[in-house]
N, C-alpha and C positions, 0 to 999 in steps of 0.2 A: 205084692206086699203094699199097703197104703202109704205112703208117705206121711211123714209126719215135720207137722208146722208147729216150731215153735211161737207161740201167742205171749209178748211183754207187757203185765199190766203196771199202773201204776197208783195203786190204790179203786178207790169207788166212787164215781161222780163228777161231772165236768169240773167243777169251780177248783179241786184240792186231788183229784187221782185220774183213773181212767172216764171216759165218755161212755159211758154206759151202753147207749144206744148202740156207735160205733162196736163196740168192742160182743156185743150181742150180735150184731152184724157179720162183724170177720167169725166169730164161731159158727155160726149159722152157716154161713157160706161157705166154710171147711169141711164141715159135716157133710152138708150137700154133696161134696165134689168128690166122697167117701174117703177124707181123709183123716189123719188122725189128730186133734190136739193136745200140745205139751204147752199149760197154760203156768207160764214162773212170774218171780217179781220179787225186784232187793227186800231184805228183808233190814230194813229202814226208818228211822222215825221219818212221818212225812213233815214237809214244812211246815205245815201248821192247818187247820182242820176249819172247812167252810159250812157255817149253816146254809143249806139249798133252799132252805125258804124266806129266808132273809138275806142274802148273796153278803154277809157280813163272818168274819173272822171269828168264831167260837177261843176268846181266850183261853188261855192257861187248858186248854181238852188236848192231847194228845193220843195221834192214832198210829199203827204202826202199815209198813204200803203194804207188806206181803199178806199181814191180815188184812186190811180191808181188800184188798183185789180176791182172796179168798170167796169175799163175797160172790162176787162177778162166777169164779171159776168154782160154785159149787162146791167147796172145800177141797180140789182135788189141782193144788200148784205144788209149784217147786218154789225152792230159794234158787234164782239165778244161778246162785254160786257152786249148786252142785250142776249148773247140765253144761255139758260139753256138746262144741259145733258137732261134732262128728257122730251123735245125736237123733240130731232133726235136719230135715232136708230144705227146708227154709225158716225164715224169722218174721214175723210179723207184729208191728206196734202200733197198735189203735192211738189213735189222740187222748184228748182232753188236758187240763192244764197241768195234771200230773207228770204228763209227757214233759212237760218243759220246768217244773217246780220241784218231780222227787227222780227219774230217770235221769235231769240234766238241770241247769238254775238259769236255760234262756231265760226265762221269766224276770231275773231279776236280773242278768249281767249282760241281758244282749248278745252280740258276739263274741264277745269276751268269756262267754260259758266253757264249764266243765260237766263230762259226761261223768256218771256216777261209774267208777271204776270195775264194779263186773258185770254192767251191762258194757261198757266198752270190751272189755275185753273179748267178751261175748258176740256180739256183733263186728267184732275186730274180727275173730276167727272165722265166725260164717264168711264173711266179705274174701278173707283171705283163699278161704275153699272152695270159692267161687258160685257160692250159693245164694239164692233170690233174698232180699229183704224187700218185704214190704213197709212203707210208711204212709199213716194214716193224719190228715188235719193237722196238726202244730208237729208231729212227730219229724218229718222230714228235718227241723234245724237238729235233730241230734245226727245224720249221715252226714249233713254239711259241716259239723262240726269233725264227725270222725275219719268222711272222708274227703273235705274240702280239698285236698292237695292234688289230688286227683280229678277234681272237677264235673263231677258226680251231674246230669242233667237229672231236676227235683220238682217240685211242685209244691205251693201250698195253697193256692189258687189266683188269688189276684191283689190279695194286700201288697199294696206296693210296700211299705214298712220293711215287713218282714221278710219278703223278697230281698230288699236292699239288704238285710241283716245274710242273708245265705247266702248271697253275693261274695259280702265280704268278708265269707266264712272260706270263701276258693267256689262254692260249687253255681251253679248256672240255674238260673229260676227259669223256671217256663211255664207263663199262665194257663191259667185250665177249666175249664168251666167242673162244678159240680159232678158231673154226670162220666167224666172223662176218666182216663189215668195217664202218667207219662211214665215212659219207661225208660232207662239207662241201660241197654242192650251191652254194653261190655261191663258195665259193673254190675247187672243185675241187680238193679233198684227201681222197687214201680212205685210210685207215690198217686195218689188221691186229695182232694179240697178236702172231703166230707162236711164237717159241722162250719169248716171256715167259709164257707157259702151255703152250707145248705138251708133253708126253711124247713123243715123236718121230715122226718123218721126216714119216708118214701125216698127221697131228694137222696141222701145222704148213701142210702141201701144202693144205688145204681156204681155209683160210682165204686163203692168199695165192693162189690159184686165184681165187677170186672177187674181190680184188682185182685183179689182172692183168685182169681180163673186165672189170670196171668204170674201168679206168683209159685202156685201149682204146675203149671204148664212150662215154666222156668227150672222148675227144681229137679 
């Protein structure tokens, strides 16, 4: 039987949801590996909506995350709130700034953040059942938030910044070039740079390639 990966977006487009690129990526590579995706996403207003061709703040425009990631998955998601760990046999969460602005508000509180309450929950469960998450590019400060206490070894490549921030979130940074992954062998957590080092499309595909293989190979 295929296993099946649950995939968290968060909305459409680096600036305000999911990374596009990335997030084409980890499908891609699940397919590949014949396994099956279960693509969800809070259904949420998101923070607030980025024009991509002007990198400026579209006033008073409101989008909602589970439709736009809708986009990404073809029309074919879940709301978070119905899927249960017991489920999918792993979890994987692409980058982009939605990872950190409508999944969690690193963006604007640093360590100080909260995860949005049913992807915690959610990721809480997997984690508990001792099942693989992957995290992709900024993704990784939402495990250092959820599972800092434990001390989670993570990745998000070499920003010292936000390194320090998941530090002293409890969990342990460990740089990594683009191309790489680290893995958390007792908590079963493999993270990737992706877009936080990559130069493009190619760059970015290596490394979250060999995560997708390691997160399948976990589960």
């Amino acid at each position: 039987m295929a296993k099946k990966i649950g995939v968290v977006l968060s909305g459409c487009g680096v600036m305000d949801g999911t990374e596009i690129h990335e997030s084409v990526l980890v499908l891609l590579a699940i397919s590949r590996a014949g396994a099956e995706t279960i693509c969800m996403a809070p259904n949420v207003r998101q923070h607030h909506v980025i024009n991509h061709l002007t990198n400026e703040e579209s006033k008073g425009e409101i989008r909602n995350v589970l439709v736009e990631s809708a986009r990404i998955a073809r029309g074919k998601i879940r709301d978070v709130t119905s899927v249960k760990a017991a489920e999918i046999d792993a979890l994987i969460f692409p980058g982009g700034f939605g990872a950190a602005k409508n999944l969690c508000d690193y963006a604007f509180k640093g360590p100080d953040c909260s995860v949005n309450a049913d992807v915690a929950r959610l990721a809480t469960e997997v984690h508990q059942q001792q099942k693989p998450i992957g995290i992709v590019c900024i993704a990784p400060v939402i495990a250092a938030k959820l599972f800092g206490p434990t001390h989670p070894q993570i990745t998000i490549g070499t920003d010292k910044n936000t390194a320090k921030d998941i530090e002293m979130m409890g969990a342990k940074h460990i740089s990594c070039m683009v191309e790489d992954i680290v893995i958390d062998t007792e908590g079963k957590l493999v993270s990737t740079p992706a877009y936080m080092l990559a130069n493009d499309i190619a760059e970015a595909a290596q490394g979250i390639q060999k995560l997708v293989t390691a997160v399948i190979g976990l589960a």
